[in-house]
ZAVEXVO-497564 format. One record per residue: residue number from 1; residue in three letters; x, y, z of N, C-alpha, C, O in turn. Coordinates in steps of 0.05 Angstrom, whole numbers. Layout:
REM residues N
seq;type;n.px;n.py;n.pz;ca.px;ca.py;ca.pz;c.px;c.py;c.pz;o.px;o.py;o.pz
NUM;Ala;X;Y;Z;X;Y;Z;X;Y;Z;X;Y;Z $
...
REM end
This chain:
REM residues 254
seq;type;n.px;n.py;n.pz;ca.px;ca.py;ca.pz;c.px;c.py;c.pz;o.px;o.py;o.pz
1;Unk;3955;576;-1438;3976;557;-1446;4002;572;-1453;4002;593;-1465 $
2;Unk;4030;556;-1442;4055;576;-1447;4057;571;-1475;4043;552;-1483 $
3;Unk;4070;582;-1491;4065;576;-1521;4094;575;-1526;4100;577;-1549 $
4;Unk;4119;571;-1506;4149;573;-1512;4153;541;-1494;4175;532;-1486 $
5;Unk;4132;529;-1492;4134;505;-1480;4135;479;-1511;4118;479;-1530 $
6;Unk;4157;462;-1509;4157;447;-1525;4144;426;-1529;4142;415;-1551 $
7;Unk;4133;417;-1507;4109;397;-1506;4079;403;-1512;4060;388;-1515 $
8;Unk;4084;430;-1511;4056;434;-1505;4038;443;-1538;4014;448;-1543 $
9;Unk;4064;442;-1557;4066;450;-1593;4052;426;-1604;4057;405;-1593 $
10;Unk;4039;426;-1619;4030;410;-1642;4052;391;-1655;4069;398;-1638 $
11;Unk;4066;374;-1669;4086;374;-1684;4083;397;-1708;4101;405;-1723 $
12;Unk;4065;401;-1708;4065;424;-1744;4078;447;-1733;4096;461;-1741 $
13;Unk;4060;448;-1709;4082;472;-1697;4106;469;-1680;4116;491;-1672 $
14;Unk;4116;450;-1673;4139;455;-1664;4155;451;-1696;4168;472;-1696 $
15;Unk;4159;439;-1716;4160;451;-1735;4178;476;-1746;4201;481;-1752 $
16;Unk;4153;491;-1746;4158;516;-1754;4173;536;-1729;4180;559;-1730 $
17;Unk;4173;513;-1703;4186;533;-1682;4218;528;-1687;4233;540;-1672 $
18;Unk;4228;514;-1705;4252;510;-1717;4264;522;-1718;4284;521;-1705 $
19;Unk;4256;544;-1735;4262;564;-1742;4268;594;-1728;4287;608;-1728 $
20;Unk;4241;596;-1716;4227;618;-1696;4237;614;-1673;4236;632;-1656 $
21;Unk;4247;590;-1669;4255;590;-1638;4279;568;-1634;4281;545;-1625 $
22;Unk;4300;591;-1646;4322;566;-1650;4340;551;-1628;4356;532;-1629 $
23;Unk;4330;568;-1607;4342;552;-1579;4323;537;-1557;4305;543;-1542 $
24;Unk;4336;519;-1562;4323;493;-1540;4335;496;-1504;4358;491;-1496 $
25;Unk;4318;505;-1491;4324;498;-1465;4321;479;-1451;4298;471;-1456 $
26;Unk;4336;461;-1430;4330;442;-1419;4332;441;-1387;4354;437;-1377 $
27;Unk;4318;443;-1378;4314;445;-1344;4325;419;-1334;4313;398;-1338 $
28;Unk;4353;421;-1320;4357;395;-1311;4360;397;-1283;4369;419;-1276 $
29;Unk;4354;380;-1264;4355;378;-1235;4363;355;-1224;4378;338;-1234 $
30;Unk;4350;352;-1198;4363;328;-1177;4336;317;-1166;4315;329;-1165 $
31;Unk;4341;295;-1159;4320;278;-1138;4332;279;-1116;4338;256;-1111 $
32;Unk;4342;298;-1092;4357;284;-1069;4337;306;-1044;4317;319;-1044 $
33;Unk;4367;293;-1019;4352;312;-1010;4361;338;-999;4384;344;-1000 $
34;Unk;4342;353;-987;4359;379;-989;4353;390;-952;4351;412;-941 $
35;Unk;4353;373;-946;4357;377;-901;4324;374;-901;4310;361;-917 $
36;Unk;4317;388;-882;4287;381;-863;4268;400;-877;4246;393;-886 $
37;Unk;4280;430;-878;4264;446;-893;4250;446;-931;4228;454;-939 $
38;Unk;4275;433;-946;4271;441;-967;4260;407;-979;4261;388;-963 $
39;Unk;4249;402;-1005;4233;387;-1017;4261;372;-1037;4282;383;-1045 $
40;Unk;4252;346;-1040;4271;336;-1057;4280;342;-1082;4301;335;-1091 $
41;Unk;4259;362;-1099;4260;356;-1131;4262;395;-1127;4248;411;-1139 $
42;Unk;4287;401;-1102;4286;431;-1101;4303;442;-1130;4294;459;-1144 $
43;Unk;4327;428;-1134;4341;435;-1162;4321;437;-1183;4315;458;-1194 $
44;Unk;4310;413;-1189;4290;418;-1202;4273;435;-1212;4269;439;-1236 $
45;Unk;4259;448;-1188;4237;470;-1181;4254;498;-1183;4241;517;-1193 $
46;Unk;4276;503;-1175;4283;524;-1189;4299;529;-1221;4303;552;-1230 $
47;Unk;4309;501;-1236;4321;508;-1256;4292;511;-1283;4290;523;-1304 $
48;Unk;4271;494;-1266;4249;503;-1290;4240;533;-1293;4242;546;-1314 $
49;Unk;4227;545;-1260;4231;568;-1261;4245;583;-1266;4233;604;-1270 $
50;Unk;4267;584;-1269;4286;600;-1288;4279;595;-1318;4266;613;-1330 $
51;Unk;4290;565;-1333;4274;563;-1356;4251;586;-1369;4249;601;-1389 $
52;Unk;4235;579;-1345;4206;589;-1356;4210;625;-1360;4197;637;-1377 $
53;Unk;4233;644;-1338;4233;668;-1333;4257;674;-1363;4257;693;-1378 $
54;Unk;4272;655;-1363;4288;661;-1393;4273;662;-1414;4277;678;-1433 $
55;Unk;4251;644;-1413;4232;636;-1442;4220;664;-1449;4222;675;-1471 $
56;Unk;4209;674;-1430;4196;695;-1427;4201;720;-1429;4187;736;-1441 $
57;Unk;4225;727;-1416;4247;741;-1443;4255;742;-1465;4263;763;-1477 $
58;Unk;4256;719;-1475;4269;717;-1506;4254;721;-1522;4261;725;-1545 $
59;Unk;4220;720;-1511;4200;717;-1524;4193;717;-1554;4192;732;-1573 $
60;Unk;4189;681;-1547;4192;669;-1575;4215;660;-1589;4215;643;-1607 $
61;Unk;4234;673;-1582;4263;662;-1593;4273;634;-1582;4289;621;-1595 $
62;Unk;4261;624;-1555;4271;602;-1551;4240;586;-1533;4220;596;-1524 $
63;Unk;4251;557;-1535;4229;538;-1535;4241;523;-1497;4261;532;-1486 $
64;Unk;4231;511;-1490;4233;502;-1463;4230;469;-1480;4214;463;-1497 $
65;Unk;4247;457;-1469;4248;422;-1475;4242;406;-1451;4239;419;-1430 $
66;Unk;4239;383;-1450;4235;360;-1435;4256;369;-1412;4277;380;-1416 $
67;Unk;4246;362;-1385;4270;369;-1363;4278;338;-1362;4269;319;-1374 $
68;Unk;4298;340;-1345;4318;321;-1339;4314;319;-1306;4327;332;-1290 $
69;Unk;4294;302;-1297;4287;304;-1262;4308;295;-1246;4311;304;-1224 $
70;Unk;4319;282;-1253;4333;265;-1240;4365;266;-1247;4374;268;-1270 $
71;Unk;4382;264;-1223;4421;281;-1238;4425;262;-1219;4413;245;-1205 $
72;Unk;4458;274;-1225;4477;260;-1215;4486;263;-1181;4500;283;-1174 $
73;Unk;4476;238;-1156;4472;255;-1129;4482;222;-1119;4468;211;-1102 $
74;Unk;4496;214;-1125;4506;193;-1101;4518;203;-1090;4538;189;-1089 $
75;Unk;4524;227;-1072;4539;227;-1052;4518;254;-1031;4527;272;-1018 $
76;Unk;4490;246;-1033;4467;249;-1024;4452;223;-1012;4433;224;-997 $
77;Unk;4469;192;-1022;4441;174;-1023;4441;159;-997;4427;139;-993 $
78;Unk;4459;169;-978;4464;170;-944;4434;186;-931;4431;190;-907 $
79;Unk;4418;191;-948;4397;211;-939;4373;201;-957;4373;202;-982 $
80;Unk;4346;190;-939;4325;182;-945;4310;197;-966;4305;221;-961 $
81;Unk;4300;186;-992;4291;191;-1018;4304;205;-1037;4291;219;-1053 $
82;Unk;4337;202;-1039;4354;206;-1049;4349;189;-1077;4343;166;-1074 $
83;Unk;4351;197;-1101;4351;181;-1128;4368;184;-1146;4361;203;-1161 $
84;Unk;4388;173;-1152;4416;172;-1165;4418;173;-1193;4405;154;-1201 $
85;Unk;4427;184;-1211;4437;166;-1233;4477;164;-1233;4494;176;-1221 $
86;Unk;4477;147;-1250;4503;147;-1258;4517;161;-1265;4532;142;-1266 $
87;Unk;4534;183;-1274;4539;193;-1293;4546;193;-1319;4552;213;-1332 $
88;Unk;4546;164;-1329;4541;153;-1354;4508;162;-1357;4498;181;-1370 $
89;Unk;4500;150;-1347;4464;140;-1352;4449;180;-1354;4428;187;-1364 $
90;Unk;4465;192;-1343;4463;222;-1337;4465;233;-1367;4446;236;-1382 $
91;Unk;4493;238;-1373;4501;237;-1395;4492;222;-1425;4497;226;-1448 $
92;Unk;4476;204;-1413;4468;194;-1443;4442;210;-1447;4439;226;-1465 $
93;Unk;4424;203;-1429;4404;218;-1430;4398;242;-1439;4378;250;-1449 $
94;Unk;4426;260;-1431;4424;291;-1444;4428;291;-1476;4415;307;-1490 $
95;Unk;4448;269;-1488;4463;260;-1509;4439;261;-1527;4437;272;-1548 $
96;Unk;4421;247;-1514;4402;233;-1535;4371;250;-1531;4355;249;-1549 $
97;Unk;4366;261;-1513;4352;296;-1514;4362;303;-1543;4350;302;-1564 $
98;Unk;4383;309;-1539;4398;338;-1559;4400;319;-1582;4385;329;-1598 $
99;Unk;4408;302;-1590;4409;281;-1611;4378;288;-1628;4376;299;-1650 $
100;Unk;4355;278;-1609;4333;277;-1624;4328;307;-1635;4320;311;-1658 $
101;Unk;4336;331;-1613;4321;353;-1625;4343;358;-1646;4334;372;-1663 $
102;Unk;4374;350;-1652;4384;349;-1672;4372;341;-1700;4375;352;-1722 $
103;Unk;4362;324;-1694;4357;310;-1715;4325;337;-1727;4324;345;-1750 $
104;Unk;4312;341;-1714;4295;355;-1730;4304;384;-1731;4287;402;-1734 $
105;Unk;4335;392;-1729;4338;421;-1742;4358;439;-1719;4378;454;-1722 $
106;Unk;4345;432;-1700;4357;458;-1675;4385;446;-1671;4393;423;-1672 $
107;Unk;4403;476;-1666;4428;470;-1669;4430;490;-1649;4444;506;-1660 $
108;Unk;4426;499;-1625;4425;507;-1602;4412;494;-1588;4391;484;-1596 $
109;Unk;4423;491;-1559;4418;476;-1542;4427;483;-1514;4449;473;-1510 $
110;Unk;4416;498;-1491;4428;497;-1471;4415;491;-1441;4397;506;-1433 $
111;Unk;4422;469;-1425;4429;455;-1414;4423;481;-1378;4443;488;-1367 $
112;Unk;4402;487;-1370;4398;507;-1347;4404;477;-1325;4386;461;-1324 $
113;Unk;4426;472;-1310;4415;464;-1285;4421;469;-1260;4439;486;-1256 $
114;Unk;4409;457;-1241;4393;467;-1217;4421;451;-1197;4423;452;-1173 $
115;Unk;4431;443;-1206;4452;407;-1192;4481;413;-1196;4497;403;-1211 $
116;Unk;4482;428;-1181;4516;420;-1184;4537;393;-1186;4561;391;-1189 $
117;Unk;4520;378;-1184;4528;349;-1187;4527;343;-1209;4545;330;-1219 $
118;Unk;4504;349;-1225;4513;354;-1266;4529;362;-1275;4527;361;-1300 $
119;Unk;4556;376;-1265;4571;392;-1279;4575;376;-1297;4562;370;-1318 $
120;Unk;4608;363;-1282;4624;344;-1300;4604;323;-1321;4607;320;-1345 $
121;Unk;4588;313;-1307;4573;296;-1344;4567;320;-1365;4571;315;-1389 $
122;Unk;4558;343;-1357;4551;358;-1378;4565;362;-1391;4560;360;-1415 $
123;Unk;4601;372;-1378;4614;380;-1388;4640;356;-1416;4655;360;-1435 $
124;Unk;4630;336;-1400;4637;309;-1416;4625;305;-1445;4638;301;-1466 $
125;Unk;4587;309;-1441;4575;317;-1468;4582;338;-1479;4574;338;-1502 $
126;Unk;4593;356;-1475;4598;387;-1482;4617;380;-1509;4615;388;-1532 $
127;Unk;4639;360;-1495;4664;355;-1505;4663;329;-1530;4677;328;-1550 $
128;Unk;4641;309;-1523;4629;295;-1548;4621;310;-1567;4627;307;-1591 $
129;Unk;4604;330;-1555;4589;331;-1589;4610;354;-1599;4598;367;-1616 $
130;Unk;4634;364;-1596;4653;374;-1617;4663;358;-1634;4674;367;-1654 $
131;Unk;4660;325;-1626;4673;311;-1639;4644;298;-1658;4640;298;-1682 $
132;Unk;4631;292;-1643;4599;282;-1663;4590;287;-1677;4585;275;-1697 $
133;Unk;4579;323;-1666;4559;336;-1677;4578;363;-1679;4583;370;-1656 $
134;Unk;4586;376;-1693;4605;393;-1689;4591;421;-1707;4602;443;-1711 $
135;Unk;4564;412;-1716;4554;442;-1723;4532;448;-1697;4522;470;-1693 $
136;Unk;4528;422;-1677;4508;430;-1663;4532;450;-1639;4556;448;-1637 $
137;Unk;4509;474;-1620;4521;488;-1596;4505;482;-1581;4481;486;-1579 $
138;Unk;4526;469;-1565;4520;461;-1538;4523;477;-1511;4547;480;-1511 $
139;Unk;4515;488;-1490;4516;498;-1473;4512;486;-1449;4502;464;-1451 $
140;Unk;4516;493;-1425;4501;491;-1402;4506;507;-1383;4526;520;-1388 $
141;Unk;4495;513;-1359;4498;540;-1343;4487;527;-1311;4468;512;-1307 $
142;Unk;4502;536;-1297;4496;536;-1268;4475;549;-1254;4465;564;-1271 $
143;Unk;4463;552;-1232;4448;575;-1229;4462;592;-1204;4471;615;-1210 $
144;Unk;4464;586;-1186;4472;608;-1158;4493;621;-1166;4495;646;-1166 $
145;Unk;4520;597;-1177;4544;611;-1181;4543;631;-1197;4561;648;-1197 $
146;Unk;4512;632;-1219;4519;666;-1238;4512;687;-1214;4522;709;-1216 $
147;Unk;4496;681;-1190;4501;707;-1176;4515;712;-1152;4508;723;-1131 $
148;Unk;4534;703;-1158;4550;708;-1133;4559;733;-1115;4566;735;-1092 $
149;Unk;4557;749;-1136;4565;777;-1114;4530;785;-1101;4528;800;-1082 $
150;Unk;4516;778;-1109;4484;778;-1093;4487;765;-1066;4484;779;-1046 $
151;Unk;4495;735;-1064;4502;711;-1046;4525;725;-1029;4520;728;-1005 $
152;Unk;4549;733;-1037;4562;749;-1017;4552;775;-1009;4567;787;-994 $
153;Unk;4539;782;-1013;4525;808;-996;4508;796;-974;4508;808;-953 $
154;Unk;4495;774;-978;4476;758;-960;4487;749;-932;4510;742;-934 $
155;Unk;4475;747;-907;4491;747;-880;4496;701;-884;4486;682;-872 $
156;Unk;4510;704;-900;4517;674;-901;4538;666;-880;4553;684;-872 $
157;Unk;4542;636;-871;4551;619;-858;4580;620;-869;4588;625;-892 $
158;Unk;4593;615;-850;4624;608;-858;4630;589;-874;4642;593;-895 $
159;Unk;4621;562;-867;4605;544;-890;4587;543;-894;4573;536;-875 $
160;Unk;4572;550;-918;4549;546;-934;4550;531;-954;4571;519;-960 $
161;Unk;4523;529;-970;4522;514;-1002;4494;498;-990;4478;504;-972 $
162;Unk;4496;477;-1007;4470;461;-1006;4451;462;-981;4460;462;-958 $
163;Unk;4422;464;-990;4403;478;-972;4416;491;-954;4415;481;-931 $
164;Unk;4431;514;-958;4435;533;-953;4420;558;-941;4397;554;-934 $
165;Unk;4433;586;-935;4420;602;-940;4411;618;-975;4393;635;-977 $
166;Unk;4428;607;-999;4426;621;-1017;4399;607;-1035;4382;616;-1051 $
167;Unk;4408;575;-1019;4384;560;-1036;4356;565;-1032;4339;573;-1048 $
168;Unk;4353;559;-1006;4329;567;-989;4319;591;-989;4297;594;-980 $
169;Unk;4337;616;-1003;4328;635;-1010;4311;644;-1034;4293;660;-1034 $
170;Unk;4323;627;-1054;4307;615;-1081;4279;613;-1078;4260;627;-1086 $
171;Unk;4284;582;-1058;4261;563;-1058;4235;587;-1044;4211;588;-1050 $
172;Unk;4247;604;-1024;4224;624;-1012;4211;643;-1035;4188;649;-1030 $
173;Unk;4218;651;-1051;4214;669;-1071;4202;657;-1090;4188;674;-1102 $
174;Unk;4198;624;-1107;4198;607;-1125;4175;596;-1116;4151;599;-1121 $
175;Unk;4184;587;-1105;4158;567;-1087;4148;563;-1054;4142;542;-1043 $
176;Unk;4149;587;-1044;4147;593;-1015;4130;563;-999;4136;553;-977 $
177;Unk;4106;553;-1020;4083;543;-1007;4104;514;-999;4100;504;-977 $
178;Unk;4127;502;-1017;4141;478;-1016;4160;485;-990;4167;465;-977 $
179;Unk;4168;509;-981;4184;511;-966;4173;513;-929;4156;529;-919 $
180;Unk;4187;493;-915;4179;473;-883;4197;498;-870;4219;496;-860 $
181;Unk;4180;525;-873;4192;547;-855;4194;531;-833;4217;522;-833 $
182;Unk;4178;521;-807;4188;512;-778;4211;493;-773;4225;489;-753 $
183;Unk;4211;483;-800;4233;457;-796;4261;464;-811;4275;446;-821 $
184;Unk;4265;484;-811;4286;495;-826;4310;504;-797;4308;524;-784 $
185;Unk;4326;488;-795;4351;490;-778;4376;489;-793;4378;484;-817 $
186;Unk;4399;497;-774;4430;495;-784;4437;477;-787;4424;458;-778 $
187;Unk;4465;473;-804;4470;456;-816;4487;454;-809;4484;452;-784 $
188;Unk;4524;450;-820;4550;452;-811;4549;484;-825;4538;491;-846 $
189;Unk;4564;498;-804;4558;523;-814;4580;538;-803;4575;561;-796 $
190;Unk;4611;525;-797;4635;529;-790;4654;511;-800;4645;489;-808 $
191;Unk;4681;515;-802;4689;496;-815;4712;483;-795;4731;468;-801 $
192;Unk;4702;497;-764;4709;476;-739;4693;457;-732;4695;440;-714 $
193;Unk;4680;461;-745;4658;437;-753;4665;414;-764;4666;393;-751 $
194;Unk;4668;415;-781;4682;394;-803;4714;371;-799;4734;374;-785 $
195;Unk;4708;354;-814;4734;342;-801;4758;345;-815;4753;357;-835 $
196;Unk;4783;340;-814;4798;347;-833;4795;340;-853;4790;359;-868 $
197;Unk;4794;316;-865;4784;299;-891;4763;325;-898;4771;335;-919 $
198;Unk;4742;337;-890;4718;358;-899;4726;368;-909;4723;370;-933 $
199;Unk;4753;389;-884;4752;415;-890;4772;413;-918;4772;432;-934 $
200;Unk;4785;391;-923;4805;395;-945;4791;386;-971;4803;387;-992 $
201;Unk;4770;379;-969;4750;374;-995;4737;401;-1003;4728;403;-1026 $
202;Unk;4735;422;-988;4723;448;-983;4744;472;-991;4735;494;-998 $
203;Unk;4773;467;-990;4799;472;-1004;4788;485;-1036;4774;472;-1051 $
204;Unk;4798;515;-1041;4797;523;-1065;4815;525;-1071;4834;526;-1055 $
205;Unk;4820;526;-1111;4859;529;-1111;4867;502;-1100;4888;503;-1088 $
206;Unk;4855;476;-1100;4868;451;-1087;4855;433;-1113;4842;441;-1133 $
207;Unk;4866;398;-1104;4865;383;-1115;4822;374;-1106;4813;378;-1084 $
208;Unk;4810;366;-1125;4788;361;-1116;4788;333;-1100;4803;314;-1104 $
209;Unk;4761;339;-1076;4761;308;-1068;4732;309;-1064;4720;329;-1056 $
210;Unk;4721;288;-1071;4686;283;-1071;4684;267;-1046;4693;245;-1043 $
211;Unk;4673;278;-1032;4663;259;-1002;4634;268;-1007;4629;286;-1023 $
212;Unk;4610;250;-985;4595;240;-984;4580;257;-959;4587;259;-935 $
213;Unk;4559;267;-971;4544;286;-952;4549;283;-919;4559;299;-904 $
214;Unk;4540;259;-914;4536;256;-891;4560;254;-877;4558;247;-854 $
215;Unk;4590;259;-889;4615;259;-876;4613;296;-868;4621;303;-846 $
216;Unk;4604;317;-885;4595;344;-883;4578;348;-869;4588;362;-851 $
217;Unk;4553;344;-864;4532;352;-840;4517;331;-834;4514;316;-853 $
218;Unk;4509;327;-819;4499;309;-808;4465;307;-815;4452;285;-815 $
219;Unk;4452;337;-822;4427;329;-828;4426;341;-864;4408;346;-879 $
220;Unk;4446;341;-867;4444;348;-900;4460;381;-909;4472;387;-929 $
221;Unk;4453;393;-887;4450;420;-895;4486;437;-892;4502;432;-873 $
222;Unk;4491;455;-913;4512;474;-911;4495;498;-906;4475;506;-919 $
223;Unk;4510;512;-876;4500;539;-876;4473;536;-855;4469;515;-842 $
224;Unk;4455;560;-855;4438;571;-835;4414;574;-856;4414;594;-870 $
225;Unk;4396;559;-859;4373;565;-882;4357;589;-867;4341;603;-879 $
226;Unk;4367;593;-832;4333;605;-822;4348;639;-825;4341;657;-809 $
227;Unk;4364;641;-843;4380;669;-848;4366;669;-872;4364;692;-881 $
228;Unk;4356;652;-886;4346;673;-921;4317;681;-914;4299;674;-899 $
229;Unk;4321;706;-937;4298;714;-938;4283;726;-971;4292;745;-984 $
230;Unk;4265;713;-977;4252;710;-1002;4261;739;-1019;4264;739;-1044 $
231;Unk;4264;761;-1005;4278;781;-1031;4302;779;-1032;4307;795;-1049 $
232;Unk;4329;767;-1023;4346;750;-1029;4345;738;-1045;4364;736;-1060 $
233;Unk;4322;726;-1050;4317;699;-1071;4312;706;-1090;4319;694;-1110 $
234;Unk;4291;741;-1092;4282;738;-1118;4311;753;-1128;4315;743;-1150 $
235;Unk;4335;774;-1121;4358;779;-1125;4369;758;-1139;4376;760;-1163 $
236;Unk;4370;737;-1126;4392;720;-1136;4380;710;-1168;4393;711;-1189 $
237;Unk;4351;701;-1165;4342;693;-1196;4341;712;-1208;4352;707;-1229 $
238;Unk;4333;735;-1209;4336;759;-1225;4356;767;-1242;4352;779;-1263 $
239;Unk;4389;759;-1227;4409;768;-1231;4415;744;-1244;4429;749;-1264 $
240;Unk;4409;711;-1240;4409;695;-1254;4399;697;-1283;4413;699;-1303 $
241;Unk;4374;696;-1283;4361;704;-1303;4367;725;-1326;4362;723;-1350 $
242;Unk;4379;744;-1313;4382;766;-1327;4407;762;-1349;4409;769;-1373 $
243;Unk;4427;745;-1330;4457;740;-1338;4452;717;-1362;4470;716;-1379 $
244;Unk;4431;700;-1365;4426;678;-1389;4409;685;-1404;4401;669;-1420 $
245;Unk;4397;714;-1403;4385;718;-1420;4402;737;-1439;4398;738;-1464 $
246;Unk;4424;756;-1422;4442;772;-1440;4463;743;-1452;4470;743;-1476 $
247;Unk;4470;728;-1441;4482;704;-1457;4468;696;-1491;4476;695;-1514 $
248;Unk;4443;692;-1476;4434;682;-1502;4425;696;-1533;4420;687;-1555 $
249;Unk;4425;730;-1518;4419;757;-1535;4447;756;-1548;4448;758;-1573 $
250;Unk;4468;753;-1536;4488;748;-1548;4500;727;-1568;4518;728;-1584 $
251;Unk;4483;708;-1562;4487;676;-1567;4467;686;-1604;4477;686;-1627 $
252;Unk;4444;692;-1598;4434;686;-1631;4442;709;-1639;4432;715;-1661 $
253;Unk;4457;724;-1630;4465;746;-1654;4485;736;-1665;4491;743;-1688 $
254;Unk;4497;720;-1655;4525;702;-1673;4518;695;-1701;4535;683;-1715 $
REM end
């Protein structure tokens, strides 16, 4: 039994993990989908694994919480077994996570997810509870973007990102058995590809514009998935991992 798992505590003992384990992690992910190769609840499957590789470092300093399965992906739901929330309905849910474990003590809290489509609600709750809860610390953290100079060493696509080569690199290293090696094809993976409306949504240093997967690739995918390869993957979580665990070494010495 993991013993930094929050569900898995007694109440007597989560309790006393109050104290002993003053940071709450929360694995949050997506229901969508991620092209032909990769599995819907892929965000998911790697922000727990991480979770679980942070817990295990801190050992004992921090507790793993209830995940959050399901994010913010309407502009996925052009693509069969796609599952949405709002970003209200997103946002409350995290609100009231951290609310309850407020209420019995923990005043750290950070927010691992897997979804780049969580940002902005997170960052919305981030900005409530200064005003709410203003002794609680709130966090949340991305995963790929902490390793980015890993991901640029990698033979990636001119356009890449979602089921990707960086993702699919993950998912090989994480959970190889979930990953449809034969059915793993390109995606838009140029950005003569794309249409203007795309390519200017794809614009860094620009105004943002949110378009809708299926105006980007046609079967889901940014990039060349059949380019990753599982020690890639374990690189990238490693360097993930490593980077939120010196965060948080940093974080309780405060």
């Amino acid at each position: 039994m993991s013993r930094h798992r929050l569900g898995e505590l007694t109440t007597e003992e989560a309790q006393a993990a109050v104290l002993a384990s003053p940071v709450v992690l929360l694995p949050a992910g997506a229901f969508e989908q991620h092209g032909p190769g990769l599995p819907l609840a892929t965000d998911l499957i790697r922000a727990e694994h991480v979770a679980e590789l942070v817990a295990a470092k801190l050992a004992g300093r921090a507790l793993i919480g209830p995940s959050l399965p399901v994010g913010v992906s309407p502009h996925h739901l052009a693509f069969t077994g796609t599952i949405s929330l709002s970003t209200t309905t997103f946002a409350t849910l995290v609100r009231e996570y951290c609310e309850s474990l407020y209420r019995h003590g923990w005043r750290r809290i950070l927010v691992i997810t897997g979804h780049g489509g969580n940002n902005a609600a997170l960052g919305t709750v981030a900005q409530d509870f200064l005003a709410t809860h203003p002794d609680l610390q709130f966090a949340w953290t991305p995963l790929t973007a902490l390793a980015g100079a890993v991901v640029a060493e990698m033979d990636v696509s001119e356009v890449h990102g979602h089921s990707g080569e960086a993702e699919t690199a993950q998912m090989l290293h994480l959970a190889p058995e979930l990953v449809r090696t034969d059915l793993l094809i390109p995606g838009t993976v140029s950005l003569d590809e794309l249409t203007p409306l795309a390519r200017l949504s794809r614009k860094d240093g620009h105004p943002k514009l949110a378009l809708r997967y299926d105006r980007l690739s046609p079967n889901g995918v940014l990039g060349d998935p059949r380019r990753a390869t599982a020690r890639h993957g374990e690189s990238i979580v490693d360097t993930v991992v490593d980077r939120i665990v010196g965060y948080l070494d940093d974080w309780l010495a405060t």
